[in-house]
CHARMM internal coordinates of N, CA and C (Angstrom, degrees):
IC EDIT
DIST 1 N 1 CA 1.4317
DIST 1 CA 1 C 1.5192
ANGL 1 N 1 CA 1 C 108.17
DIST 1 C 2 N 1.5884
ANGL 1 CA 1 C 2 N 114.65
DIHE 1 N 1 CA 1 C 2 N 124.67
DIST 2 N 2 CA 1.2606
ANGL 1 C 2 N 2 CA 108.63
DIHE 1 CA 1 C 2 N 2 CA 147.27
DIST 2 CA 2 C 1.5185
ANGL 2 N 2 CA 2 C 146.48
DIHE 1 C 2 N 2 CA 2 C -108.66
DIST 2 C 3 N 1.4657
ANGL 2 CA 2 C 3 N 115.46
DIHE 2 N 2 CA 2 C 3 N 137.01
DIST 3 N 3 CA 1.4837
ANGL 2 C 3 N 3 CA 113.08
DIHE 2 CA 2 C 3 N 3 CA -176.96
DIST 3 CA 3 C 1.1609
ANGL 3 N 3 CA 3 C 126.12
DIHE 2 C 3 N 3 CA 3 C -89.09
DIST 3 C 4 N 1.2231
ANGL 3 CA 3 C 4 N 113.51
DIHE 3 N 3 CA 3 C 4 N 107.52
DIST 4 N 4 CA 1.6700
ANGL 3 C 4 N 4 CA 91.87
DIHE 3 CA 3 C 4 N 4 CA 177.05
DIST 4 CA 4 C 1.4858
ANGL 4 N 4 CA 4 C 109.31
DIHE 3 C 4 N 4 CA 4 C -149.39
DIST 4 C 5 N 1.5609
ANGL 4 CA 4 C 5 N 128.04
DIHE 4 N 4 CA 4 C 5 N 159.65
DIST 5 N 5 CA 1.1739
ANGL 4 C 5 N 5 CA 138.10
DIHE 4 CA 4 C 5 N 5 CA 173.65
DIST 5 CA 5 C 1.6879
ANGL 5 N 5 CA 5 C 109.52
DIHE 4 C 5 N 5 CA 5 C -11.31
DIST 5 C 6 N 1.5220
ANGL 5 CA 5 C 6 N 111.20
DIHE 5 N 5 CA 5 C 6 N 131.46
DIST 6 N 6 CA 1.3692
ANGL 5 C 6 N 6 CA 114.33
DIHE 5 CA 5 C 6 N 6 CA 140.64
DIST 6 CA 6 C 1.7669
ANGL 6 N 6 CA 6 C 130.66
DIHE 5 C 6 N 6 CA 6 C -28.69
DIST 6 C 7 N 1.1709
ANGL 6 CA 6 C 7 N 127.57
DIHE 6 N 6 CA 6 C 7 N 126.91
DIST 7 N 7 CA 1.3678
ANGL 6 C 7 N 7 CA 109.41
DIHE 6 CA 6 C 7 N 7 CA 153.65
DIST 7 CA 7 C 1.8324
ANGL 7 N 7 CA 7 C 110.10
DIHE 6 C 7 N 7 CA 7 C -135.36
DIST 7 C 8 N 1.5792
ANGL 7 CA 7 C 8 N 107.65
DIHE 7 N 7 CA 7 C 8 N 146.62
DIST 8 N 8 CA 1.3003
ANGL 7 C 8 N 8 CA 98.80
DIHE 7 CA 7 C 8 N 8 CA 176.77
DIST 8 CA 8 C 1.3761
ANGL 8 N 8 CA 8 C 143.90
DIHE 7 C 8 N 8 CA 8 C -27.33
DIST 8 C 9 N 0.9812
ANGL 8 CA 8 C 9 N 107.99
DIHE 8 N 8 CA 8 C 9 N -13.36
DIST 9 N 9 CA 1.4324
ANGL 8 C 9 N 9 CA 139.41
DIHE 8 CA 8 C 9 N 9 CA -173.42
DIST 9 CA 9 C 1.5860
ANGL 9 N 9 CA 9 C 103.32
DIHE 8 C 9 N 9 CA 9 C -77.92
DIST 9 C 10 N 1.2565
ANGL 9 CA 9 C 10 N 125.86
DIHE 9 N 9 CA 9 C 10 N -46.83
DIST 10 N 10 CA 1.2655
ANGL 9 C 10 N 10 CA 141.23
DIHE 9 CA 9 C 10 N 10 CA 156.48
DIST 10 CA 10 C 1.5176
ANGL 10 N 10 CA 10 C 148.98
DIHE 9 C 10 N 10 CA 10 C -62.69
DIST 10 C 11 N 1.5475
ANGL 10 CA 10 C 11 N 94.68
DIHE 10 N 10 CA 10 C 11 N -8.71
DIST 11 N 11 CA 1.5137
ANGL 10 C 11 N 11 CA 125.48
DIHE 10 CA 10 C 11 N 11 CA -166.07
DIST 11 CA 11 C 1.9013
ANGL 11 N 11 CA 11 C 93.81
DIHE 10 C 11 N 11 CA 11 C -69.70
DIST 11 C 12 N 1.1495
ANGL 11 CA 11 C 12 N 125.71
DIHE 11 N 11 CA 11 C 12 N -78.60
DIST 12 N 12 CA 1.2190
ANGL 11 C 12 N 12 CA 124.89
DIHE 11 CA 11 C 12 N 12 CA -175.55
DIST 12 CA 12 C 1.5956
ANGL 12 N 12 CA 12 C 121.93
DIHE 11 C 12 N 12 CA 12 C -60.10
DIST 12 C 13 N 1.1573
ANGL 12 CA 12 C 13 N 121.10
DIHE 12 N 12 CA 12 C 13 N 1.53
DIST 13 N 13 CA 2.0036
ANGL 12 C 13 N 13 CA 134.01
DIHE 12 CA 12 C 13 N 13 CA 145.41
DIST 13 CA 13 C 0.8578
ANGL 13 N 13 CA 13 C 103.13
DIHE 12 C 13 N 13 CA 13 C -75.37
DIST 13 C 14 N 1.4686
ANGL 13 CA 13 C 14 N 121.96
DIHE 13 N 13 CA 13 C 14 N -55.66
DIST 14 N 14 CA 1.7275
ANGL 13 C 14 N 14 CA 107.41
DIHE 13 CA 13 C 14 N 14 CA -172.19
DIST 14 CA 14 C 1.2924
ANGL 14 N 14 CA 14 C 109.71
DIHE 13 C 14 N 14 CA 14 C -59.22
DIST 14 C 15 N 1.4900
ANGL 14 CA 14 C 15 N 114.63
DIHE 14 N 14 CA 14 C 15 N -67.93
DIST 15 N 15 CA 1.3968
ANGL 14 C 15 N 15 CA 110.40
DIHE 14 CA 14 C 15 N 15 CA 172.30
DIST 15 CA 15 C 1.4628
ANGL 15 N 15 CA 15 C 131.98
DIHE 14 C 15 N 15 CA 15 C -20.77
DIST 15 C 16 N 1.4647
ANGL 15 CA 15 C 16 N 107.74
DIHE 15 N 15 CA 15 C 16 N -46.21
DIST 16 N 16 CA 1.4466
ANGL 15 C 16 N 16 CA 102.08
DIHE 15 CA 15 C 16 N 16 CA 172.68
DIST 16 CA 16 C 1.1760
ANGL 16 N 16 CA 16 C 90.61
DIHE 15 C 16 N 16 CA 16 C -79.05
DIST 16 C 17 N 1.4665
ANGL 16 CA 16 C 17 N 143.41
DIHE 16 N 16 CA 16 C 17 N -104.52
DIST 17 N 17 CA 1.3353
ANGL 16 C 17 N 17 CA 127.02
DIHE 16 CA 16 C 17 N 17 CA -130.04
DIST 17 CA 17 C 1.3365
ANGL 17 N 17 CA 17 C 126.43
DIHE 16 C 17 N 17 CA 17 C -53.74
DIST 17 C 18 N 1.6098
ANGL 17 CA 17 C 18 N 111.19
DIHE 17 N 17 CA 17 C 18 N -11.87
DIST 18 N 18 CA 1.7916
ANGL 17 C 18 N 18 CA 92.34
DIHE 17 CA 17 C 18 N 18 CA 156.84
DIST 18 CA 18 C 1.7372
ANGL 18 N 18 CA 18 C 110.87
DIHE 17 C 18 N 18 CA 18 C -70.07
DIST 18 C 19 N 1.1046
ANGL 18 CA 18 C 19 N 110.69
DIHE 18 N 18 CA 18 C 19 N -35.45
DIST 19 N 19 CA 1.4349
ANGL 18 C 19 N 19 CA 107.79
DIHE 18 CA 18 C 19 N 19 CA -163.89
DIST 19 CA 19 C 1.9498
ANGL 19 N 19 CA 19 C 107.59
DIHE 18 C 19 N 19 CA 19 C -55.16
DIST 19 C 20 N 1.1421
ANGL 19 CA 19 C 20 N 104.71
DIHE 19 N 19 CA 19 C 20 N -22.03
DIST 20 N 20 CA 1.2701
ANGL 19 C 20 N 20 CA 124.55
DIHE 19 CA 19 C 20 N 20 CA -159.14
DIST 20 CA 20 C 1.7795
ANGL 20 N 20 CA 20 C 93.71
DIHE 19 C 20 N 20 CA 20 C -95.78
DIST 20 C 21 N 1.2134
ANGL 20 CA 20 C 21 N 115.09
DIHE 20 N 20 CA 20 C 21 N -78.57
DIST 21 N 21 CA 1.3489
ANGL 20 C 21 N 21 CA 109.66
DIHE 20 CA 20 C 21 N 21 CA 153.23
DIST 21 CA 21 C 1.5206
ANGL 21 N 21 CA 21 C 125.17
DIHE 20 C 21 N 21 CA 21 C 4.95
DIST 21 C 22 N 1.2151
ANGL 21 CA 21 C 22 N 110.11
DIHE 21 N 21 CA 21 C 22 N -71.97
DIST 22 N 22 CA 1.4443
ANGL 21 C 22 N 22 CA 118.51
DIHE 21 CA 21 C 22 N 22 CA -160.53
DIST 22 CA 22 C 1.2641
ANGL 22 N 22 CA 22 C 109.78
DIHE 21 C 22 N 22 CA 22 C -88.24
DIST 22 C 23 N 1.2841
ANGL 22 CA 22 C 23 N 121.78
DIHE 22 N 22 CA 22 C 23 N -14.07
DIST 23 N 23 CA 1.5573
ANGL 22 C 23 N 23 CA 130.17
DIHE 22 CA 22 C 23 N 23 CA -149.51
DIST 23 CA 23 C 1.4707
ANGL 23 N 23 CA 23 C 100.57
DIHE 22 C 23 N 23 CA 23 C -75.17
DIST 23 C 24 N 1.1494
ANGL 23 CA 23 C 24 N 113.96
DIHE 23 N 23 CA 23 C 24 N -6.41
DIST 24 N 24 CA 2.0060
ANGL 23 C 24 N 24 CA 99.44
DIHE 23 CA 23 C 24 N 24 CA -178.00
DIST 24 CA 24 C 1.8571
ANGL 24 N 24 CA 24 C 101.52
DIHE 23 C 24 N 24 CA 24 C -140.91
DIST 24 C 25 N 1.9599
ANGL 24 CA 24 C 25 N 104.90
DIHE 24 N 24 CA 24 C 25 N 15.32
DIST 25 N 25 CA 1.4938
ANGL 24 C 25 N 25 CA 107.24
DIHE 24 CA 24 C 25 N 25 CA -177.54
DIST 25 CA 25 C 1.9348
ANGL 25 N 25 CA 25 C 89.54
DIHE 24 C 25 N 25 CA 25 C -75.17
DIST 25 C 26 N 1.2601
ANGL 25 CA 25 C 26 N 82.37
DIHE 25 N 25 CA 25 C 26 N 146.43
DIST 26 N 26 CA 1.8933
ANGL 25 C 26 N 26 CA 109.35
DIHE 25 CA 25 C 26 N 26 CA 176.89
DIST 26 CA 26 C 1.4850
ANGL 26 N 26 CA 26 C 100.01
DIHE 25 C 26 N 26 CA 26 C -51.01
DIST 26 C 27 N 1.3480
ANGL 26 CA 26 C 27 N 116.71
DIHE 26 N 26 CA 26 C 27 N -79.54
DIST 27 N 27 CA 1.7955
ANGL 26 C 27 N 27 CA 128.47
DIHE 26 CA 26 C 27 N 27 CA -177.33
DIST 27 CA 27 C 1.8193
ANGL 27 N 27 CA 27 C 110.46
DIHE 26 C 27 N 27 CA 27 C -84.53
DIST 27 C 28 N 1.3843
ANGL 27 CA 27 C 28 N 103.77
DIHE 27 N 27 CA 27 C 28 N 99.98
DIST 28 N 28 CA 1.6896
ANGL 27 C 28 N 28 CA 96.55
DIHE 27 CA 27 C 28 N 28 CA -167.34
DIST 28 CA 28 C 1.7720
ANGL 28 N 28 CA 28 C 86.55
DIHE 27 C 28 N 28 CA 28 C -157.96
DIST 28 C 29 N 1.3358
ANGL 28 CA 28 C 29 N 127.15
DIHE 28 N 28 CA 28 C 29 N 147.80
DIST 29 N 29 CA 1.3524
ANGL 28 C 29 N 29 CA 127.08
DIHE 28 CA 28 C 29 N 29 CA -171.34
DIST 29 CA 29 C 1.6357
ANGL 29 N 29 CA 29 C 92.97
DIHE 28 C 29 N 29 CA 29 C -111.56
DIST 29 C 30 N 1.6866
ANGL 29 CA 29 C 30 N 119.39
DIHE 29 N 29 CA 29 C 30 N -14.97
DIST 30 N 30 CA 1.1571
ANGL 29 C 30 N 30 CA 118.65
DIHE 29 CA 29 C 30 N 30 CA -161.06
DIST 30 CA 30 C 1.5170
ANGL 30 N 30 CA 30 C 134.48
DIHE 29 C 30 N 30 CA 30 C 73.17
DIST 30 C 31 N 1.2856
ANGL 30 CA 30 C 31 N 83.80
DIHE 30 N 30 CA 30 C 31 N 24.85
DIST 31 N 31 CA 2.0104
ANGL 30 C 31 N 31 CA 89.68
DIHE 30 CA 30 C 31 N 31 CA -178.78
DIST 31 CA 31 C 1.4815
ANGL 31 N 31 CA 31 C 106.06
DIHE 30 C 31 N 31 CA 31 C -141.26
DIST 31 C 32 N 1.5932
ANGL 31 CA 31 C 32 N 95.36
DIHE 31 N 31 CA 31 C 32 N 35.74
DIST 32 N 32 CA 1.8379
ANGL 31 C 32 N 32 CA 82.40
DIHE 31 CA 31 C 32 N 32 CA 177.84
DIST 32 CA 32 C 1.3748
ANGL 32 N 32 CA 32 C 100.54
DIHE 31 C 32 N 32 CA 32 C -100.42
DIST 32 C 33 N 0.7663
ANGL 32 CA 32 C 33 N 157.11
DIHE 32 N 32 CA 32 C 33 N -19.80
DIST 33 N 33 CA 1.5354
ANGL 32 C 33 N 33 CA 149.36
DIHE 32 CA 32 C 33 N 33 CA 157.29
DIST 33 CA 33 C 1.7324
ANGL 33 N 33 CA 33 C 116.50
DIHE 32 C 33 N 33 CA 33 C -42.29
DIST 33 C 34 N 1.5699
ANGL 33 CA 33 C 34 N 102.76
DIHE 33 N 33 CA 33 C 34 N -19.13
DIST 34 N 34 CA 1.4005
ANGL 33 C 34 N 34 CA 113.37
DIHE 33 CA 33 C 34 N 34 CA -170.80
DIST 34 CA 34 C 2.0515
ANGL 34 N 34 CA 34 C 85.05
DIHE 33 C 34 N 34 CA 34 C -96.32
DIST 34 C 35 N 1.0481
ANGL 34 CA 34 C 35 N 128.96
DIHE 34 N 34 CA 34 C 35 N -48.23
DIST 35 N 35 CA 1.7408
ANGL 34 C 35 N 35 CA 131.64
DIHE 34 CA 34 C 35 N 35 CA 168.44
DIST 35 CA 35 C 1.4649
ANGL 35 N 35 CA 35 C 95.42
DIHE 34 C 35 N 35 CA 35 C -38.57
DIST 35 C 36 N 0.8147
ANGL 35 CA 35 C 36 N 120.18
DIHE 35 N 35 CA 35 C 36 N -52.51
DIST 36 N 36 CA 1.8047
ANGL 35 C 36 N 36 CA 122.23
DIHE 35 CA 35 C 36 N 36 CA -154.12
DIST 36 CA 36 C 2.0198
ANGL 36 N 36 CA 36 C 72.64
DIHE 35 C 36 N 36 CA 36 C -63.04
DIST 36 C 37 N 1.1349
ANGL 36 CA 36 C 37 N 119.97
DIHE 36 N 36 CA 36 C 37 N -84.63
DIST 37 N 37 CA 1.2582
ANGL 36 C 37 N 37 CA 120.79
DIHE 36 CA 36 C 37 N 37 CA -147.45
DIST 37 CA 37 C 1.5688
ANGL 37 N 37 CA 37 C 112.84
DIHE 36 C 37 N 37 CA 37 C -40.68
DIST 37 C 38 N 1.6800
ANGL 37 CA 37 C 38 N 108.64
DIHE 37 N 37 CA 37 C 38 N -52.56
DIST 38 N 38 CA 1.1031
ANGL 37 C 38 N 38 CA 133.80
DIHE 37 CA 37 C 38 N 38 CA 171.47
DIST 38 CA 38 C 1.8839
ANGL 38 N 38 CA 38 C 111.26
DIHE 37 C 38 N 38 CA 38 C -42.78
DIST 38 C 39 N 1.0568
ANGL 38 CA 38 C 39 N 108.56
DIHE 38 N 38 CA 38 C 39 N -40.11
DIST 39 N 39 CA 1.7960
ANGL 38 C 39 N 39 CA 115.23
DIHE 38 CA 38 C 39 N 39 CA 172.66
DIST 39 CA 39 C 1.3896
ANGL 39 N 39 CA 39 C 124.38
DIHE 38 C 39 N 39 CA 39 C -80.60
DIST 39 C 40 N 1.4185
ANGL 39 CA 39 C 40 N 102.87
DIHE 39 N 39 CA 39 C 40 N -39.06
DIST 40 N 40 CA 2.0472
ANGL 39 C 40 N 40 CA 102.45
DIHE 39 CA 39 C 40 N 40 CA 148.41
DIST 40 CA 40 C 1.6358
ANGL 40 N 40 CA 40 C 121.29
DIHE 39 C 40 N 40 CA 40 C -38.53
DIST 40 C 41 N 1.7217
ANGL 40 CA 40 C 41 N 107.00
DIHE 40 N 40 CA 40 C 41 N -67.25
DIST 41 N 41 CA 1.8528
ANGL 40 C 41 N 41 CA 112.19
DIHE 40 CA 40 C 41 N 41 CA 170.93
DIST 41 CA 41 C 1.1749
ANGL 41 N 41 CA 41 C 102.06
DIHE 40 C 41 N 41 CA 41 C -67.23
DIST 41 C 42 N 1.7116
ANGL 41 CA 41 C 42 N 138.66
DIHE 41 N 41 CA 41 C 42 N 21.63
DIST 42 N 42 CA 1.4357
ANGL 41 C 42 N 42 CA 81.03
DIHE 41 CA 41 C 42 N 42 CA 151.71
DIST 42 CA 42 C 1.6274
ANGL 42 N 42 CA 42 C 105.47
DIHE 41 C 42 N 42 CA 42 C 104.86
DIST 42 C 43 N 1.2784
ANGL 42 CA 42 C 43 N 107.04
DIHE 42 N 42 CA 42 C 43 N -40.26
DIST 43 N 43 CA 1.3446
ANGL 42 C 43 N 43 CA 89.36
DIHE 42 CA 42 C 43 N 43 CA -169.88
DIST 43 CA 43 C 1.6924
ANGL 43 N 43 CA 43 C 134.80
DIHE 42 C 43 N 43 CA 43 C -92.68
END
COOR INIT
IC SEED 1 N 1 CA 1 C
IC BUILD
C-alpha cells in the first residue's frame, strides 16, 4: 500500500467514496462529503 498526499486530481473519488461510505451509516446527516470539501477552503 501506498500513502500519499491528496492531489486535485483526486478530489471528485474522494468525494464519491465518502458519499458512498456514509450512505447506509446509522448516525450520518449526509453532508459529510460536502465537510471534506468545505475543510480543503478553509472553512
Amino acid at each position: 500500500m501506498i500513502i500519499r498526499d491528496e492531489t486535485v486530481a483526486d478530489y471528485e473519488d474522494v468525494y464519491r467514496l465518502i458519499l458512498e461510505a456514509f450512505a447506509a451509516a446509522e448516525h450520518t446527516d449526509g453532508n459529510e462529503q460536502d465537510l471534506v470539501v468545505d475543510l480543503r477552503k478553509g472553512k
